[in-house]
C-alpha positions in Angstrom: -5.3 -10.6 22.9 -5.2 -11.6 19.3 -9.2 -11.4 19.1 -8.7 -7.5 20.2 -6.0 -6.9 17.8 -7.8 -7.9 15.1 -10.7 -5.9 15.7 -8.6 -2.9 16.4 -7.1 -4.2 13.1 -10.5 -4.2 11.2 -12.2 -1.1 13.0 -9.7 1.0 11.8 -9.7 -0.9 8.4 -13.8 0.2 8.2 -13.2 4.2 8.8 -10.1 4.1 6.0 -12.2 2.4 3.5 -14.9 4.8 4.7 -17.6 2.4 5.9 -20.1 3.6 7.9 -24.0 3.3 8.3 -24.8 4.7 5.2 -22.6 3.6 3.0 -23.0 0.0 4.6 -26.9 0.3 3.7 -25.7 1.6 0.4 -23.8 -1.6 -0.5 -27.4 -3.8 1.0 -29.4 -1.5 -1.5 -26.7 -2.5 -4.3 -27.2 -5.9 -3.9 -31.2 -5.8 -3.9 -31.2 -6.7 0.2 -34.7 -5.8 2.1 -36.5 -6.6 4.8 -38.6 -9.2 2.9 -35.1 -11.0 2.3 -34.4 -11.4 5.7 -38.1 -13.2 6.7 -37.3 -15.7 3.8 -34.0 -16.2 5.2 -34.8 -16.8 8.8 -36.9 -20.0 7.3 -33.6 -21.5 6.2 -31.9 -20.8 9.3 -32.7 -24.3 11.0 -31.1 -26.3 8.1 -28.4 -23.9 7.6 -27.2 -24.5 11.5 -27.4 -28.4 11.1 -24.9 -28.4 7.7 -23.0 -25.9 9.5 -19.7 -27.5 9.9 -20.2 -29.3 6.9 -20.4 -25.9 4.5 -16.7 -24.7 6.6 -15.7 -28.1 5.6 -16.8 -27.9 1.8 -15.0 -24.4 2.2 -11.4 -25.8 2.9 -11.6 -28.8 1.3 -11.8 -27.1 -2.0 -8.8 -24.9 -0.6 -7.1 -27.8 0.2 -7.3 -28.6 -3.4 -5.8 -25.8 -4.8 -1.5 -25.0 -4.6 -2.7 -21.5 -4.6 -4.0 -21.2 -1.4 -1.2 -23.5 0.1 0.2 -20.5 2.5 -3.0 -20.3 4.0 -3.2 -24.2 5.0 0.2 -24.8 5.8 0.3 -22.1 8.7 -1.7 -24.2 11.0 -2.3 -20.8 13.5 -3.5 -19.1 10.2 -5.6 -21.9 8.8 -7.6 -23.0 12.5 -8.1 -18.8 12.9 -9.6 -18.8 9.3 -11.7 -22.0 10.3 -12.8 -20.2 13.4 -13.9 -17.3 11.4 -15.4 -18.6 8.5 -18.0 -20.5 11.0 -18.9 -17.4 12.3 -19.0 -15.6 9.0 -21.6 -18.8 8.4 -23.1 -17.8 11.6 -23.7 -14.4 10.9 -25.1 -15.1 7.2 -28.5 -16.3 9.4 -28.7 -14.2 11.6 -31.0 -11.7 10.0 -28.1 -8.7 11.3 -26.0 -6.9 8.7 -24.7 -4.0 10.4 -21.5 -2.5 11.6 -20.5 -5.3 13.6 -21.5 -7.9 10.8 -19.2 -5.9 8.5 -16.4 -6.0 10.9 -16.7 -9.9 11.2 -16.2 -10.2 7.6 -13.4 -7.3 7.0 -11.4 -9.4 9.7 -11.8 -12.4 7.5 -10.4 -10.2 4.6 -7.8 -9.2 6.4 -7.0 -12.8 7.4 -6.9 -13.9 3.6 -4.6 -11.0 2.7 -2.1 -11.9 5.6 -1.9 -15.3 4.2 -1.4 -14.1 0.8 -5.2 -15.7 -0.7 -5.5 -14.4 -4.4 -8.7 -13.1 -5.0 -9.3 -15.7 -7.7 -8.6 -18.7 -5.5 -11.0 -17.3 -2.8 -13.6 -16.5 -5.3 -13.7 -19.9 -6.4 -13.1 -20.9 -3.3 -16.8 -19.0 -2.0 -18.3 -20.0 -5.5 -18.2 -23.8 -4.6 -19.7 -22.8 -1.1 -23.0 -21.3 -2.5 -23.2 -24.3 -4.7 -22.8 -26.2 -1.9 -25.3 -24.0 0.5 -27.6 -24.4 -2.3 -27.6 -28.0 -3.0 -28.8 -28.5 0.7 -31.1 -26.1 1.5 -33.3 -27.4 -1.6 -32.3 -31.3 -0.7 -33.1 -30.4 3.2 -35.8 -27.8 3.3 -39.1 -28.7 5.3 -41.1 -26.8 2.5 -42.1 -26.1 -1.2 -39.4 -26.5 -3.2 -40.3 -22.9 -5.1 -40.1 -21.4 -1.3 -36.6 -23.5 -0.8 -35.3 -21.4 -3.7 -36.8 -18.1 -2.8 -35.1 -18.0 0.7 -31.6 -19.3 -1.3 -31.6 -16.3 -3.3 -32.2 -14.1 -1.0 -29.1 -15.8 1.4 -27.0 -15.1 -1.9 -28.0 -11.4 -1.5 -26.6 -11.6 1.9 -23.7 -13.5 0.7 -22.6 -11.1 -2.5 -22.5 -8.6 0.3 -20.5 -10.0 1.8 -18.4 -11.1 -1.1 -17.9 -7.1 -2.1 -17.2 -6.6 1.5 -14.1 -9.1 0.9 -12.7 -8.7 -2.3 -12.8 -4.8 -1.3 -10.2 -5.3 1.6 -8.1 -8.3 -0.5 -8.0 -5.3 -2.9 -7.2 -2.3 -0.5 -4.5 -4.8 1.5 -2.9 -5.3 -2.1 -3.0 -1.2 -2.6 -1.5 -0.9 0.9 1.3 -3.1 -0.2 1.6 -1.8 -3.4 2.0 1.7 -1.6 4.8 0.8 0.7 6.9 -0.6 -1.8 6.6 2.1 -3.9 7.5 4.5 -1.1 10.4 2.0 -0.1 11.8 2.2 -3.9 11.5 6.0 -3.5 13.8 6.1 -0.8 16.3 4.0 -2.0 16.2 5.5 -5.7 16.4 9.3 -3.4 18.3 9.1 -0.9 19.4 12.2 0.4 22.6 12.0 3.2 23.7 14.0 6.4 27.5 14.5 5.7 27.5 16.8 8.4 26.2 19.7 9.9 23.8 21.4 7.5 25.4 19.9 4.7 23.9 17.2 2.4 24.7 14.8 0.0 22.1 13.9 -2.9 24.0 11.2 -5.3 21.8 10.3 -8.0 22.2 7.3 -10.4 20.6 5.9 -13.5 18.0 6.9 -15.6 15.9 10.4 -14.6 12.3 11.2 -15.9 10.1 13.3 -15.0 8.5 11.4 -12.5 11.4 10.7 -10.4 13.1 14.1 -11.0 9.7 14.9 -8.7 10.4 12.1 -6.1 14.1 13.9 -6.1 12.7 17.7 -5.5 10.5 16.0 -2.9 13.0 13.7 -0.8 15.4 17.2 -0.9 13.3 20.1 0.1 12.3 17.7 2.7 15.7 17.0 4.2 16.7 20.7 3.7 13.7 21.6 6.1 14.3 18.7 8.4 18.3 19.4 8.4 18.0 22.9 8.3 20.5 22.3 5.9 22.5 25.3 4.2 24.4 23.6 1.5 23.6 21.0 -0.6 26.1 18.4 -3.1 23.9 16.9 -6.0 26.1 14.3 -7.8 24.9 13.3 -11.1 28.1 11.1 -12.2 25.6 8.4 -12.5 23.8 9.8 -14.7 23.9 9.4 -18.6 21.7 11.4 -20.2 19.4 14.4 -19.9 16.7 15.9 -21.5 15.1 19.5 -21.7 12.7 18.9 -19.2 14.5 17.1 -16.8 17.2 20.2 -16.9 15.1 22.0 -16.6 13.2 20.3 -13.1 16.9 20.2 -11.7 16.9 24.2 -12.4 13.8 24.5 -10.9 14.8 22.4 -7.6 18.2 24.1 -7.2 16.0 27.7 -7.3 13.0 26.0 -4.9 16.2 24.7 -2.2 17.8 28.8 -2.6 14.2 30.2 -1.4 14.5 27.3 1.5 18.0 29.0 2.4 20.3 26.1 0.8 22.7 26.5 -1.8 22.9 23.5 -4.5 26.6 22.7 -6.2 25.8 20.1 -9.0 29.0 18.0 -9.5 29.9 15.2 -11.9 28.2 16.4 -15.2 29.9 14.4 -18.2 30.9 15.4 -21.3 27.5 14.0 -23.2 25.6 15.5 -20.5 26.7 18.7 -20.7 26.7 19.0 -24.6 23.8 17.8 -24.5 22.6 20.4 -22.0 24.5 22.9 -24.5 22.8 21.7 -27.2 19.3 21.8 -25.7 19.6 25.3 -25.0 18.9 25.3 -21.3 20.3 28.3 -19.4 23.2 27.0 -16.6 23.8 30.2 -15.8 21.8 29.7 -12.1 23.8 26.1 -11.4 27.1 26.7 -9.3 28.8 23.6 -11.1 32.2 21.4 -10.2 33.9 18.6 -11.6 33.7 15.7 -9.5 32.3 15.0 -6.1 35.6 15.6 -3.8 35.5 19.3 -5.3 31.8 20.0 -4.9 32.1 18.4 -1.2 35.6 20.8 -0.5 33.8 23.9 -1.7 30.7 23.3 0.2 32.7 23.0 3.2 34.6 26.0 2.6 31.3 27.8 1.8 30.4 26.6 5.4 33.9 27.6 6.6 35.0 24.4 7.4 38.6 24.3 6.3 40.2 21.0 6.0 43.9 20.5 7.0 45.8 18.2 5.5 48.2 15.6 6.9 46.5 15.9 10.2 43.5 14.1 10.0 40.2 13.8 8.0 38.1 16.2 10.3 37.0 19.8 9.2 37.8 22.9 11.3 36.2 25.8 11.7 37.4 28.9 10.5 38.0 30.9 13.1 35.1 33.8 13.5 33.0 31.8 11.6 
């Protein structure tokens, strides 16, 4: 179950990072790979196959000496699944096939490193002391001329920096991935945009604004206008302490954008910096329907909604009557 996951895993990992066919014989052509490279390999094969389990050994051992790749090691599922795969990533560097399924095998190992956290340095060294070691054997071990030894070495490294771009690419694209979420996580939080009720939202905004984020705001709000079908909108800018030109005027142009989606925007909580600031700036107010504080912005919304609120019954809104 865990072998079909992870091909399902690294499958759909090859078409995202587009690898296909011919781009996969575009990375062998990179690296100087030919046909002629695979003859001189098959002549190592033998010795390769007898030093197998020594070369995953050499692997991990130098792992094992790093603090680095501790999070790897000390997950005992993680570390036998990595020892699993790196024999048949050792397998596979023999076999004379580098195609689609080849690449799979080693984007799986990628993805391996990148669930246990790996660095890209620590595997790097990590691979670096594996050629050495490769190396070292296949000229101590080799039933032929010493010149021919080395010939069919450098062309395994061929098949091995293949595989090493192959690697760092999906340590890389994992970290992106990452990278991506959290970003998107942060915009959420720093965004948020809340249902008070019935086509009427709450956008409280705190801290500093610049243009990037007064983007991320436009965004997250046209979006929830659509998704709410919302018709009236509360942006609270208490939190805020400080304005310039062009963030004004994004907020004018995001009030205007959420009008043409059918939703009225009431700014509330402008202070007194803020709004001589504003003043000072220039910028024209005259399209922002403005109030005080937050309680006011929320009453007249509601009333613009014709919700009426009656007081010393209850918290709850009722609607005008023919409304």
């Amino acid at each position: 179950m865990a072998d079909q996951l992870e091909q399902r895993e690294s499958l759909a990992l090859m078409h995202q990072m587009g690898l296909n066919s011919a781009t996969i014989e575009r990375r062998k052509q990179i690296v100087g790979l030919m046909p002629a490279d695979v003859e001189r390999i098959s002549t190592i094969r033998e010795v390769m196959l007898r030093q197998l389990d020594d070369y995953v050994a050499a692997f991990f051992d130098h792992l094992a000496s790093l603090d680095e790749a501790r999070t790897l090691l000390e997950n005992r599922a993680l570390a036998e699944r990595a020892r699993h795969l790196k024999r048949e990533h050792l397998l596979g560097l023999v076999s004379g096939d580098y195609g689609s399924q080849y690449v799979e095998q080693r984007l799986e190992l990628g993805l391996l490193y990148a669930a246990a956290g790996l660095e890209t340095r620590v595997f790097l060294g990590a691979f670096l002391n594996l050629l050495k070691h490769i190396g070292t054997q296949v000229m101590r071990h080799a039933d032929r001329p010493a010149m021919e030894a080395f010939d069919a070495f450098a062309s395994l490294k061929k098949v091995a920096f293949f595989d090493l771009g192959l690697i760092v690419d999906v340590l890389v694209f994992e970290r992106e991935r990452v990278i991506r979420q959290q970003q998107e996580a942060i915009r959420e939080l720093s965004t948020p945009v809340l249902q008070l009720r019935e086509r009427l939202l709450l956008l409280p905004i705190i801290g500093v604004i610049d243009t990037y984020r007064a983007r991320l705001i436009t965004e997250s709000l046209l979006e929830s206008i659509r998704k709410n079908r919302a018709r009236m909108v509360v942006m609270d800018i208490t939190g805020v302490a400080t304005i310039d030109s062009r963030v004004a005027n994004h907020i004018l142009q995001t009030v205007t954008a959420a009008r043409l989606m059918g939703a009225k925007v009431i700014v509330t909580g402008i202070s007194a910096p803020v709004a001589q600031s504003l003043v000072s700036l220039g910028i024209e107010l005259g399209k922002l329907d403005t109030v005080g504080d937050l309680q006011g912005g929320i009453e007249q919304a509601e009333r613009n909604l014709g919700y009426r609120v009656v007081p010393g019954e209850s918290i709850e809104a009722h609607i005008d009557e023919g409304s």
